[in-house]
Structures are given as C-alpha cells and as structure tokens.
C-alpha positions in Angstrom: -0.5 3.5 38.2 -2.6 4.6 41.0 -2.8 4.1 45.0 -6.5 3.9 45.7 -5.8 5.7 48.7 -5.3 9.3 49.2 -3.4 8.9 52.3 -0.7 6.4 50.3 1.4 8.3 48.2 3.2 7.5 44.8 6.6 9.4 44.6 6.6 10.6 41.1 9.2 12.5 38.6 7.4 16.5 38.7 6.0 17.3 34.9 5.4 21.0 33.8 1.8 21.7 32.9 0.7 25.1 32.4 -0.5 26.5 35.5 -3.5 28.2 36.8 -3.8 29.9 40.0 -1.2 31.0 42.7 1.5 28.4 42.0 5.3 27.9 42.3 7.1 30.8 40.5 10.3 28.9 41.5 12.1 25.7 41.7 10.5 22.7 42.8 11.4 19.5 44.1 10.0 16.0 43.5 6.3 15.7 44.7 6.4 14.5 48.3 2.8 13.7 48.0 1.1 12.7 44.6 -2.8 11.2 45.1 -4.2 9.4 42.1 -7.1 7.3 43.1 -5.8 4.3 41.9 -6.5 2.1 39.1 -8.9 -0.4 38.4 -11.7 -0.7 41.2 -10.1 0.6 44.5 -13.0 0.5 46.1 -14.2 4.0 48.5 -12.1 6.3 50.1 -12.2 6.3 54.3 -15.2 8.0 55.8 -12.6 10.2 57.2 -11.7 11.9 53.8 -15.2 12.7 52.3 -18.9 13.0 53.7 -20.3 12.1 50.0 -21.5 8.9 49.7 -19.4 6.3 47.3 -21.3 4.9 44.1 -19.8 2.6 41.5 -21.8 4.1 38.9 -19.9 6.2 36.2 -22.4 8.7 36.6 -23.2 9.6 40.0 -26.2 11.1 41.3 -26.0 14.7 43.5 -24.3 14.3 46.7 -22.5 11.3 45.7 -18.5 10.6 43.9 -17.2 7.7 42.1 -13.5 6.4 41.5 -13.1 5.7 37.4 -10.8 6.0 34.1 -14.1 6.5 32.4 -17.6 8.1 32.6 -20.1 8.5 29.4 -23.8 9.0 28.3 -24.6 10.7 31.7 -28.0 11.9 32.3 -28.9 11.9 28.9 -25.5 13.3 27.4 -25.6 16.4 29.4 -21.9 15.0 30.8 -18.8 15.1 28.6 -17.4 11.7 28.3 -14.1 11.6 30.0 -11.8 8.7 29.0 -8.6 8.4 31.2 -7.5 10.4 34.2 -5.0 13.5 34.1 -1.9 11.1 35.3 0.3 10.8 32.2 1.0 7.3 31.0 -1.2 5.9 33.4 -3.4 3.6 31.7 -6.8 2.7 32.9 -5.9 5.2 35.9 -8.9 6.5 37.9 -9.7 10.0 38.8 -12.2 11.0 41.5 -15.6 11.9 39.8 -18.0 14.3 42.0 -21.8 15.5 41.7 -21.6 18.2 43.9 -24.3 18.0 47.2 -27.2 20.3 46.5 -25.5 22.3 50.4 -22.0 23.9 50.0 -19.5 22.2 51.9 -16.1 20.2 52.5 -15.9 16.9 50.3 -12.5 16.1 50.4 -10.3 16.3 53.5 -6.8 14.7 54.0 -4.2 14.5 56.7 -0.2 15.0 55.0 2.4 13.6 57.4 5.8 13.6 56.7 6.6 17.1 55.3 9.8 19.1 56.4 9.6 22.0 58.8 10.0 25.3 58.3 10.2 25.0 54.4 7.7 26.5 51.2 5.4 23.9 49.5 3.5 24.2 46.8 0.1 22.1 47.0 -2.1 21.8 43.5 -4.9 19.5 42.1 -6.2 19.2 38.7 -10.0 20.1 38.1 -11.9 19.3 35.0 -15.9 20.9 34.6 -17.6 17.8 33.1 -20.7 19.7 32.6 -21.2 20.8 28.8 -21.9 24.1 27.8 -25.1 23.9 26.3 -26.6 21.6 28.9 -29.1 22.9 31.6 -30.2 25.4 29.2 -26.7 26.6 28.7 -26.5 28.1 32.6 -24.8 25.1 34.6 -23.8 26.0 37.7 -19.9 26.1 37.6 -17.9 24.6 40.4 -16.1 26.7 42.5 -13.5 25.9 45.2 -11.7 27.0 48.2 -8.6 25.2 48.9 -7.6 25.5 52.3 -4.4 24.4 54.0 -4.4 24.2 58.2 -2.1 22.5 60.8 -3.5 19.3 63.0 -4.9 21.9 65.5 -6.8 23.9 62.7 -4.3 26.8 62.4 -5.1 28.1 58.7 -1.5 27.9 56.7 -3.1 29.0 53.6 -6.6 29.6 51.7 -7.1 29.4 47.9 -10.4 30.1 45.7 -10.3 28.5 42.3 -13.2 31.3 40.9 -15.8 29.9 39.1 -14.4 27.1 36.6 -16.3 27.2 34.0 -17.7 25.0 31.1 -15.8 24.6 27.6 -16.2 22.3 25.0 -13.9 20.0 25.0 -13.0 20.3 28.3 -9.5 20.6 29.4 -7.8 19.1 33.2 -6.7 23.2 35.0 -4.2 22.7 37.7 -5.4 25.0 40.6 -2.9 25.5 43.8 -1.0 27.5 45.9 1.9 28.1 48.3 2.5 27.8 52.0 5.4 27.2 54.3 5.3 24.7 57.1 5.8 25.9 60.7 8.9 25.4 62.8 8.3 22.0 64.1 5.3 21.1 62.0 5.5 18.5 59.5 1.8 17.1 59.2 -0.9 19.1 57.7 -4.5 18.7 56.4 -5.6 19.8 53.2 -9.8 20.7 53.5 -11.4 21.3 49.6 -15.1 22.9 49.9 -17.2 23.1 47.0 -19.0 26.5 47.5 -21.6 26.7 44.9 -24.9 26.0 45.5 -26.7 22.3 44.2 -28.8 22.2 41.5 -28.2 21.9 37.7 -24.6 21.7 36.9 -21.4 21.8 39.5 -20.3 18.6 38.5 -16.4 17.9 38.4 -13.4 15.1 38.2 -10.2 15.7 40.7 -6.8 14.5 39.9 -3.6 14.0 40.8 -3.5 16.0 43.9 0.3 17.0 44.6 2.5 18.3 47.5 5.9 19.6 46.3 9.2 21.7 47.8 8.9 24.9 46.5 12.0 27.9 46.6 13.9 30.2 44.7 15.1 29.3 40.9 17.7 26.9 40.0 19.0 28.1 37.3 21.1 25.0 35.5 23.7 25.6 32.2 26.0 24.1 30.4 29.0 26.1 31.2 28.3 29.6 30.2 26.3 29.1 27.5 22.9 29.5 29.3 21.2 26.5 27.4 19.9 23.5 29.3 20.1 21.8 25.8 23.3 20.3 24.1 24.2 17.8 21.6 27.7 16.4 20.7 29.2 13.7 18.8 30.6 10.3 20.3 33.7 10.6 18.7 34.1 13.8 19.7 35.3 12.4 23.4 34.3 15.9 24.8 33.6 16.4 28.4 31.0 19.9 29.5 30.4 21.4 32.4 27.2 21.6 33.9 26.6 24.3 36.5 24.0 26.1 38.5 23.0 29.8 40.0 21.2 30.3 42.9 19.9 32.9 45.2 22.5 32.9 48.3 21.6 33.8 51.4 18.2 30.8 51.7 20.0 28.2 53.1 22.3 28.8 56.6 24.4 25.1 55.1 23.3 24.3 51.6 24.1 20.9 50.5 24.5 20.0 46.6 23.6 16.9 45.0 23.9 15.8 41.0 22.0 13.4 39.7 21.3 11.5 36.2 18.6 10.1 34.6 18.9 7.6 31.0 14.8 7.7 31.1 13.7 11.1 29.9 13.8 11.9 33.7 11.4 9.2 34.8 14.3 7.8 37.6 16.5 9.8 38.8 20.5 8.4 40.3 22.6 10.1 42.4 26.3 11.1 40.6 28.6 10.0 43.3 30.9 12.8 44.3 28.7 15.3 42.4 28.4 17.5 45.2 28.8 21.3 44.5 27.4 23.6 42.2 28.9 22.2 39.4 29.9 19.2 37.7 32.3 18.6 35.0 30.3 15.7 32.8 32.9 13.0 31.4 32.6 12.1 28.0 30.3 8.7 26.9 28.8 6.9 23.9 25.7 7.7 22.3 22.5 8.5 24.3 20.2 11.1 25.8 21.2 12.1 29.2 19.4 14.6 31.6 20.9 16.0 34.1 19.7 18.5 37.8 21.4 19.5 41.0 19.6 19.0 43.9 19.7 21.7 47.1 18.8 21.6 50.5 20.1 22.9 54.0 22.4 20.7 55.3 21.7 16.9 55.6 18.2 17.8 54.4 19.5 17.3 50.9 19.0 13.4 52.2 14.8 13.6 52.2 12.9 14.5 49.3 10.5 16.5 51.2 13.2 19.4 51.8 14.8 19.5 49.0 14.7 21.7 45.4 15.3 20.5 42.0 16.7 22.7 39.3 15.5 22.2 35.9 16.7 19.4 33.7 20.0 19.9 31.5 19.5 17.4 28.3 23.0 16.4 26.7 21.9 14.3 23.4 25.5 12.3 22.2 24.6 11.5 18.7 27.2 9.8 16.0 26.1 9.0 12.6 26.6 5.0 11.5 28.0 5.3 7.9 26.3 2.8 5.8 28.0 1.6 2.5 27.2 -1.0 -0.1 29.8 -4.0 1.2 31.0 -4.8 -2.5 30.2 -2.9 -5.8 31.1 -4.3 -9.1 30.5 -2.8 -12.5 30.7 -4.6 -15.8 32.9 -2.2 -18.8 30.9 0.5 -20.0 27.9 0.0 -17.5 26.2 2.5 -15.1 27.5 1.7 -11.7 25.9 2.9 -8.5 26.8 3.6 -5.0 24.5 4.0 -1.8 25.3 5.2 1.2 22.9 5.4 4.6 23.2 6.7 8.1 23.3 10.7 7.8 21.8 13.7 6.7 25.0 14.9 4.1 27.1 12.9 2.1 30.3 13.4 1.3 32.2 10.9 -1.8 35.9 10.3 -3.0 37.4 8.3 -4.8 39.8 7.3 -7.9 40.3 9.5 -10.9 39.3 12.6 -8.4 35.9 11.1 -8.4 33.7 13.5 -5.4 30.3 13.3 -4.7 27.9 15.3 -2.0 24.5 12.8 -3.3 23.3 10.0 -1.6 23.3 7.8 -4.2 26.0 8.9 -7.1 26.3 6.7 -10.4 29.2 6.1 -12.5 28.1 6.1 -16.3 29.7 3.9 -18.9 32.4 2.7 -16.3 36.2 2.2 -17.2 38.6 -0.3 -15.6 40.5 2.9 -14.3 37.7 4.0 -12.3 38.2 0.7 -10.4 39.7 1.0 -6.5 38.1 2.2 -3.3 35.5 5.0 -2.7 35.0 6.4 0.6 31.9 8.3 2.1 32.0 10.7 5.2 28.7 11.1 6.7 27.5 13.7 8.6 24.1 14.2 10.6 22.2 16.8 11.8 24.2 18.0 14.9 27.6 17.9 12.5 29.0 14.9 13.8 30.6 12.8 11.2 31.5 8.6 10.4 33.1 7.2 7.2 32.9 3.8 5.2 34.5 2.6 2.4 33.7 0.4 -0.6 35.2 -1.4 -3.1 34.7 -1.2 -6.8 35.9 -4.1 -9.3 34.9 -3.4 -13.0 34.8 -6.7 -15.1 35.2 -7.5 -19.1 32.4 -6.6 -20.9 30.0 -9.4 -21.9 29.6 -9.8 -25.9 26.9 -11.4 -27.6 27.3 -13.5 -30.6 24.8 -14.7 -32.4 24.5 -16.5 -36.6 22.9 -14.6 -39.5 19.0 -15.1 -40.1 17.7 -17.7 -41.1 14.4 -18.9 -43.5 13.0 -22.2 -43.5 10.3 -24.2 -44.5 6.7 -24.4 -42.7 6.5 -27.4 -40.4 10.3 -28.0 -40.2 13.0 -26.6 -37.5 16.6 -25.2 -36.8 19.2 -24.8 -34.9 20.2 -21.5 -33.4 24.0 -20.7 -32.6 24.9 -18.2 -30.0 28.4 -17.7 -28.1 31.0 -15.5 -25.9 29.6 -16.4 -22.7 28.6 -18.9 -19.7 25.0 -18.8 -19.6 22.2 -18.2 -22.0 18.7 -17.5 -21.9 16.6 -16.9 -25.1 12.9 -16.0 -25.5 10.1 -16.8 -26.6 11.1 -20.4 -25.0 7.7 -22.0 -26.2 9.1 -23.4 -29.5 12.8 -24.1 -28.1 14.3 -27.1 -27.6 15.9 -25.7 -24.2 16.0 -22.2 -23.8 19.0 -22.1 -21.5 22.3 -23.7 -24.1 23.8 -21.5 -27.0 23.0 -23.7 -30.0 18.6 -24.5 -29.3 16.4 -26.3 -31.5 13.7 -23.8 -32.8 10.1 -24.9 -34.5 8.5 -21.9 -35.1 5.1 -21.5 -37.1 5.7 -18.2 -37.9 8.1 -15.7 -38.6 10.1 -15.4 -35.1 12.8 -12.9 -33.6 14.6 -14.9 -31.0 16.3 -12.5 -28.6 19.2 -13.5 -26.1 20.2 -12.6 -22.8 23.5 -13.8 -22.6 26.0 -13.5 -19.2 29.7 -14.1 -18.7 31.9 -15.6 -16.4 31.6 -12.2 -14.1 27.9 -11.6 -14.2 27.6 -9.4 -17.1 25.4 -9.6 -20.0 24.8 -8.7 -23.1 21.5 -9.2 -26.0 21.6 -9.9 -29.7 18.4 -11.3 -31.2 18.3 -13.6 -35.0 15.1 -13.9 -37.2 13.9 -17.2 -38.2 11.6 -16.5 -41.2 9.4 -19.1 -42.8 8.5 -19.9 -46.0 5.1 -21.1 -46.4 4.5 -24.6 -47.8 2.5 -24.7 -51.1 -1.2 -25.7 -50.8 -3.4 -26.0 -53.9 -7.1 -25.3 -54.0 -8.7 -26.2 -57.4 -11.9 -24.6 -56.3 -15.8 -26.2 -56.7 -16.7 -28.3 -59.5 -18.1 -27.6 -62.5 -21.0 -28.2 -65.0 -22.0 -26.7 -68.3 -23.4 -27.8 -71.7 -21.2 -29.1 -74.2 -19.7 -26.4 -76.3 -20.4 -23.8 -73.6 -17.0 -22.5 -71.8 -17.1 -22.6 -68.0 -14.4 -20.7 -65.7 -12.4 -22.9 -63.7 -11.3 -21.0 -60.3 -8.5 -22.0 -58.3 -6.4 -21.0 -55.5 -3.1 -21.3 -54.0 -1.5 -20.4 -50.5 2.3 -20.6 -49.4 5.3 -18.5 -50.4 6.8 -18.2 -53.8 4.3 -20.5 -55.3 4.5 -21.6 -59.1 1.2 -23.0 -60.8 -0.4 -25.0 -63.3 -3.4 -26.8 -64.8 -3.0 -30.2 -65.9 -4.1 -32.0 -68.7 -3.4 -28.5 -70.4 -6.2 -29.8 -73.1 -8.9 -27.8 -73.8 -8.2 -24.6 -71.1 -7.4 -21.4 -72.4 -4.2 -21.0 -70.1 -3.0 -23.7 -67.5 -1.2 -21.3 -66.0 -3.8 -19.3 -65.2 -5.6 -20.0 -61.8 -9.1 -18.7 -63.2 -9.1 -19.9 -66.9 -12.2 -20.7 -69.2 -12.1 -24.6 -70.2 -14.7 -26.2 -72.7 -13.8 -29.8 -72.8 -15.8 -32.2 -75.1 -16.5 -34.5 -72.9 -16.6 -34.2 -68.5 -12.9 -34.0 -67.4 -11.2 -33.8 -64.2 -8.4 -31.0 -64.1 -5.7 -30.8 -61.7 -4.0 -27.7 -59.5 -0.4 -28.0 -59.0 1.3 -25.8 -56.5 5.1 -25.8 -55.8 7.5 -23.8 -53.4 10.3 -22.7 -55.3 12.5 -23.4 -52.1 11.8 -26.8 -51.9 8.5 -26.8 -49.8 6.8 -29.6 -50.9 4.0 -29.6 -53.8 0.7 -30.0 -53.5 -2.5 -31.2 -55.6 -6.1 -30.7 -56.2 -8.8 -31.5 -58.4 -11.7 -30.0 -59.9 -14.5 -32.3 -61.7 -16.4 -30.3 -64.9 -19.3 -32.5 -65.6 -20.2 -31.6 -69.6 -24.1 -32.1 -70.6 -25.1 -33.3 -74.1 -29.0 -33.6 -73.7 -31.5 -32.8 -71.3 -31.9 -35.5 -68.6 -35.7 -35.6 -67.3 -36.4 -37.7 -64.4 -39.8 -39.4 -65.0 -40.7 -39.5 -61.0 -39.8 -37.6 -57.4 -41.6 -37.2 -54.1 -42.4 -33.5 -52.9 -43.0 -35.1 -48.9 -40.6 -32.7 -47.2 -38.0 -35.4 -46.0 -35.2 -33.9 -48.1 -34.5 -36.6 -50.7 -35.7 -36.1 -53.9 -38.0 -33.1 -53.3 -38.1 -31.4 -56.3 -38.2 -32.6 -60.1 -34.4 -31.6 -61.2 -33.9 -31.5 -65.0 -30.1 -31.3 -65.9 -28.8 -29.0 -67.5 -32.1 -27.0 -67.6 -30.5 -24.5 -66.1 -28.1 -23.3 -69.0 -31.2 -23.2 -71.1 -32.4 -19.9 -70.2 -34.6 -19.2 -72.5 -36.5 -22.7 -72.5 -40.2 -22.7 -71.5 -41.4 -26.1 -69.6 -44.9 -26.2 -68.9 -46.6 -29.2 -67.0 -50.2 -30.6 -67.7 -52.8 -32.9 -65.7 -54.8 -35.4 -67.2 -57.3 -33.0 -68.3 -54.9 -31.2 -70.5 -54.8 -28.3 -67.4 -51.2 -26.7 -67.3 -50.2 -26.4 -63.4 -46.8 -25.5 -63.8 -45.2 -23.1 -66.6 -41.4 -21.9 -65.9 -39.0 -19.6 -67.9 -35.6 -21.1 -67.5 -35.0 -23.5 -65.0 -33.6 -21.7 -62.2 -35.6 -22.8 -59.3 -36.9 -26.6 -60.0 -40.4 -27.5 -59.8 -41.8 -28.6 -55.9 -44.9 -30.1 -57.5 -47.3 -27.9 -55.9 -49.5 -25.4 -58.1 -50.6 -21.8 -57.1 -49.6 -22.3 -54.0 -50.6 -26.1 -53.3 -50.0 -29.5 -53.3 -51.1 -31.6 -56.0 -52.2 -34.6 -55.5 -50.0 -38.1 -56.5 -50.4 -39.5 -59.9 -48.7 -38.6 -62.8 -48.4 -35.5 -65.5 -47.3 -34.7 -68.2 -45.0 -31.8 -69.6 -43.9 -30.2 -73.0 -40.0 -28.7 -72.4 -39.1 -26.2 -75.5 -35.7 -25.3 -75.3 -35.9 -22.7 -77.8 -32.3 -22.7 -79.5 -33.9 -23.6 -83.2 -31.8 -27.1 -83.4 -32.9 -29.2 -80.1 -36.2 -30.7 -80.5 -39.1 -30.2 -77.8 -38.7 -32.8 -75.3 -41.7 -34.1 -73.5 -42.9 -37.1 -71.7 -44.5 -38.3 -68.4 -43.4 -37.2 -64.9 -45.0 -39.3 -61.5 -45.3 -37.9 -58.1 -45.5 -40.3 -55.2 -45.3 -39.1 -51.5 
C-alpha cells in the first residue's frame, strides 16, 4: 500500500488521470518517486518534513495534519467525509490531511535523492478541498499553493502556483504539477509546498500521492503502420505483428531501446530479451491480454528508471472462441429435436439432408431416421475468430401406446387394466392402483376414472393413451318414513332409490294402487308393512327397505300424562285425532268449567289453560268427531307431575 514515510518511496506502474496545471505534455517514465503516507497508523512524519504539529484525530484542529484513509463529521459536518486516499487499489491507504496554520507558510518540505542529471521531470501531487461549499457562510477560504522545486543549496529549479482550489460538492482529488530539468551533476533536490492563504474559516485540504517522474518528447508506439496501440487476433490464427515506435531524433547523443511485457494490465512490467531497437516483431501465442512499451534512454541510462521514458502501452488481446456443443443428441421418430451450442457471438450449423443453421439453438420438428448423422457448428466471436464442434444425432423407434377398450363395473368392485408396447409404465391417478408402474394394474375406483399412461420404450421414448373405467352405481332402496292414517283413508307411500339402471317395486302388491310406482296411495285394511325393492340391471346387487303404515279404527284416549317439562309424556296424545279435522274436544274441571276447547287435533293439549298450568287432579272431556256415524267419545283424563 503505502510507505509512511515520504522520504521512502514505492516504485509504481504511472496511471493517466486528467491533469491540471503545467504538467508533462510528453512521454513519461515510471515514477522515480511516489509518496503515499502509508497505510494503517504510520505514525508522524520527521520534524524535518513539516512544522505542523501531528494529531491522530481525523479532524484536525488549525495548524495541525493527520495521516488517515478516513475523516467524517468534522466540526459539525462543515468537512466532506473522505473515505480512501487517491492511490488506486490501495485499500485502507492514508492520505495526508491538513488544517492550514492561521500564518502562510511551508508545511511540507522533502529532500529527493537519487534522480538523473541533466534530464526533464515532471513532479505532481494530488489536492482535494475538503471544505463544503455552503459551510462558513458559503465563503471558505480556498487553499492555495506554491510548489516550489530548488537544489540542496537553495537554487530555485522551478515554481508552481495551484490558484485558488476551490470548493465543489462532491469533491474531486486535482493533480497539480509541473516540469523542471535537473542540473548537470545534480541528482538530489528538495521539493518546498507553501500554503499561501491566510487562516481562518476554510483552507482545509488532503495531499496525495506525491510523484516524481522522467519526462521528454512523445513515444509514439503502433502496431506496424496501422497507428492503433489496440489489436486483437485469434489464437489459431498463429499471426505474429510488429510493434514499433517514433520518436523525436536528435534528444539523445546514444539512445538505447528497451521492450518490455506485462500479463497484468501493466501493473509489472519484464524486460523482452533482445528487444532492443525501435521495433519488435511480436511472435505469435495462446490466448491472453498482453501490453506492450519501449523504453528510451541515452546510453546505459536505459539501465535506471530515473532516466528513462516510457512510450505508451500497445494492448494485443488473443482471443479464440471455445465451441460448445451438446456431447450426444438423440431424438425419438417424429419428435422435436434440439441442438445448443455455446462459446461465441454467431452461429453457424450443418449438417445431413443440407440441414444449415445461423441460431443458437435450432430444432428439428417431427424428426426422421434420415436426419440422423453428425451436425457441426462453427463459432465465431466478436473479433471474428472462429472454433467448431460437432455432435451426433441418433433418432430411435417411435414409442407406441397400447392400451384395452373402456371398461364399466360395478360400485365397490375392481379391474384390471392392460397396457403394452413398451419397457416401463407409469399411470395416474396412482391412489386407487394396485402398482402404478406394470402394464396390467389393479384399479378400485369409486367413481368414474380416466387412467392416463406414460408409457417409454427400450430407447427412452414415450408415448400416452388413457382408458375410462366407468361405474355403475349399486342399487340402494329407500322406502321413505312410516305411515299412519284411519282405516279407509288412502295415505301416499314415498320411496326412493339410488344407483344406476335401477328397476323397482312394492311388495305385497295388495292394496297399493301401483307397486311400481315409488310414490303410490295404499289403503290397507289393516297396518301393513310394505317393502322397496331396488335392483341393478347389471348385476349390482339388490337392495331392500321397509315402510310401516299403522291403520287406526277408533280413537285411542289416554286417561293420564304429566305436563313436568322432562320430555316424556308431556302432552295428552289422542290417536288418530289428527285425521279428524273437523272434531271439537273440549275439556272440563270438576266444576263443569271448560279449560281447553280445540278444533282438530293438530297441536295436542300441554295441560295448561290461558296460558297456565293447571293444577294435578283429574278432568274430564267430551271429543265430537263430527263425521255423523262415530259416537262422541268422552271420559276422564289425570294429570300428575
């Protein structure tokens, strides 16, 4: 990540960022120099390198600096919060975070050693206002810098002024630099940053990756004379480019040439060994992304990387498509068959019977044995580079479904099914099969039932057929409630009868206007019990049921009952008082007193009177029945609680 001290530097792969201020309009080589202030909790930077005082607060006071990846909620929010430093893909790295002193002045100053004489560098830092805009009444004081550049004995090599840098929301890292050339002789310098606005609200900042690089003319690197640093070709292709480079002549009195590689996206860099002009003929290779730059210097300067240029990067991408096929295809006769292939951006299909394709995915409907053999896919991606694959196709016998006619049964009893023409069977609904996985199962329905069948051959095809099992409903007789009427009076017998194809009839057929009638009038002379009989014209069994009619000759009085609520004997029941409509009862107490008078007899007596209770002892009642030929009936009734 990064080195917690300024004067230890991290040798780094250069990145382009947009630029701000009088940097490199050229080439550049490899930073010499990179300060990052570390990762983690590096602790202060030498008294020699800044007069502000070191806190370990992520928000420091005026005056003061801290070293962190992170700063937020300062001074009530008036700060932005800054989470990581500039350095790409340096997690948790630190950046150096400065509240400016309330005096202008120098607060960072560095000694570089180990430059080359006599040679153009460009130096630049990256400066982020963490002030907001609407804070201190929306007039912060913006940081501005001098950069300054000077030789161990305080010769000035260059001076820089960043201009006011002001406050934006959200605020972006501005790389600010310039240029200067090292003396004959000289390879130390001392870089000197002064903040020059005055303290106060505001001028508060974060420095980054501070960076000292070779800077000369343009290296211009091609792919032969194409003039694109950008190529792509196919593996298969075995082609070998060549890379080459323009410069401006005359900078170097011995120039020296050097190619190098880089498999990383240009994070490490290889020397090509015997890759030492201003070209290089590139062999052929597998598949990959490869980058590519010549390196100049004078003479055996091309040795340090503090002397020498980098041209810009060629990329050469080797792409080849992997042609992806389904291994084995197999379609059963007169099926839909499909093929897949992967690995490309076009498709390209042949095959037998002039079969051609340019889908992904192409189908075969209703297959034939002659579109059996082998199909073959060339696949092509984006850059035009090509693979192929092949696949089989082996179209099997159709698979046939037999299955027996439908079939009716009785209710309650079972049969078998019969299915064949293949190797495995499965029929559904399963829950009243025998097994649901042999040809000839055992099926119980309850109900009417369509029994379908998936049915697969030796090769995996299948076919369906389905058989109904119909049932016929057994025979069930209801002869409906019993019956009660006077003698001579005709009462409707009602029955019932369930089950399919049902014939019927009343037995004894005496006295019934029609036994085979289900409701029929009967006027037996006597009570009689009459039998239903209902039977399944298949064979479904028969079944029986009776129906008592009671038949009245006289009016039955009881002579006592007990009105005490406990459901047993509550109320004085005359039979058959009810078929009687027209008969007047009327019952008396001992005084002579009627109590209780009824027309009919529909609702029986519950010994009260208007309403009441009367008490226990007994009464006496006068029953006219009014048909001219009965005579009145009367007697004596008790009630007891």
């Amino acid at each position: 990540m990064k080195t917690p001290l300024p004067l230890i530097a991290t040798l780094l792969i250069c990145v382009s960022f947009s630029a701000k201020g009088q940097l490199c309009n050229g080439s550049l080589g490899d930073p010499v120099v990179h300060i990052t202030f570390g990762t983690g909790t590096p602790g202060a930077l030498p008294a020699s390198v800044t007069t502000y005082k070191y806190t370990g607060s992520s928000c420091p006071n005026d005056g003061e600096y801290s070293l962190k990846d992170i700063t937020f909620n300062c001074f009530s929010g008036s700060w932005h919060t800054v989470t990581g430093d500039h350095t790409p893909n340096d997690a948790l790295g630190n950046y150096m975070l400065v509240n400016a002193s309330f005096v202008p002045g120098d607060f960072y100053l560095d000694t570089i050693r180990g430059l080359c004489p006599n040679t153009n560098y460009e130096f630049a830092a990256w400066v982020k206002n963490v002030l907001k805009p609407s804070s201190c009444n929306f007039a912060g004081i913006k940081p501005n810098l001098t950069f300054r550049i000077e030789t161990l004995t305080g010769t000035v090599l260059t001076v820089y002024n960043s201009g006011d840098i002001p406050s934006e929301d959200p605020a972006p890292w501005k790389q600010y630099g310039t240029f200067f050339q090292t003396p004959i002789g000289t390879s130390d310098v001392v870089i000197r940053l002064t903040n020059n606005a005055p303290g106060g609200c505001g001028n508060d900042l974060a420095l980054d990756d501070i960076t000292f690089r070779p800077c000369g003319p343009s290296i211009n690197a091609t792919v032969g004379t194409t003039g694109s640093s950008d190529i792509g070709g196919c593996a298969n292709d075995n082609k070998v480019y060549l890379l080459q480079t323009s410069y401006s002549p005359g900078i170097y009195a011995n120039p020296s040439f050097q190619w190098q590689s880089s498999t990383d996206n240009g994070i490490t860099w290889t020397n090509i060994p015997g890759a030492n002009s201003t070209s290089y003929t590139r062999p052929a290779s597998g598949i990959g992304v490869y980058s590519y730059r010549m390196l100049i210097a004078d003479g055996p300067n091309i040795n340090s990387i503090s002397c020498r240029l980098a041209s810009n990067t060629i990329t050469v991408t080797i792409t080849q498509p992997d042609a992806q096929v389904t291994n084995y295809v197999f379609g059963c006769y007169g099926s839909t068959i499909a093929f897949y292939a992967a690995g490309g951006s076009t498709y390209s299909w042949t095959g037998p019977n002039g079969f051609t394709s340019n889908i992904q995915g192409p189908t075969i409907p209703k297959v034939q044995f002659t579109n059996s053999g082998w199909y073959k896919v060339v696949v092509t991606d984006y850059r035009g580079c090509t693979d192929s694959d092949s696949t089989n196709l082996v179209v099997y016998p159709a698979a046939t479904a037999q299955v027996g006619p439908d079939i009716t049964i009785c209710e309650g009893t079972s049969t078998t099914l019969s299915a064949s023409g293949g190797t495995r069977y499965y029929w559904t609904p399963s829950n009243t099969l025998s097994i649901d996985s042999i040809p000839n199962p055992v099926a119980t329905p309850k109900d009417n039932t369509v029994y379908n069948l998936v049915m697969f051959n030796q090769y995996g095809c299948f076919d369906t057929a389905s058989v109904r099992v119909n049932i016929w409903k057994r025979a069930i007789a209801n002869a409906g409630p019993d019956k009660k009427t006077r003698l001579g009076f005709p009462v409707n017998i009602t029955g019932s009868v369930k089950g399919s194809d049902i014939d019927y009839f009343w037995t004894p057929p005496t006295f019934i206007s029609n036994p085979n009638q289900l409701v029929t009038p009967v006027n037996p002379p006597e009570s009689t019990t009459y039998t239903l009989h209902a039977v399944s014209r298949h064979g479904c069994g028969d079944s029986l049921d009776n129906v008592f009619v009671k038949i009245y000759d006289k009016v039955l009085v009881p002579n006592v009952f007990s009105p005490n609520g406990d459901g047993i004997n509550d109320t004085w029941i005359i039979e058959p008082l009810e078929f009687f409509t027209e008969a007047i009862t009327t019952v008396f107490n001992r005084y002579g007193t009627p109590i209780y008078t009824s027309k009919g007899y529909s609702k029986p007596w519950d010994g009260t009177s208007k309403g009441h209770p009367v008490p226990v002892g007994t009464y006496y009642y006068v029953i006219d029945l009014k048909t001219g030929k009965e005579p009145i009936v009367t007697g004596s009734v008790t009630i007891i609680r």
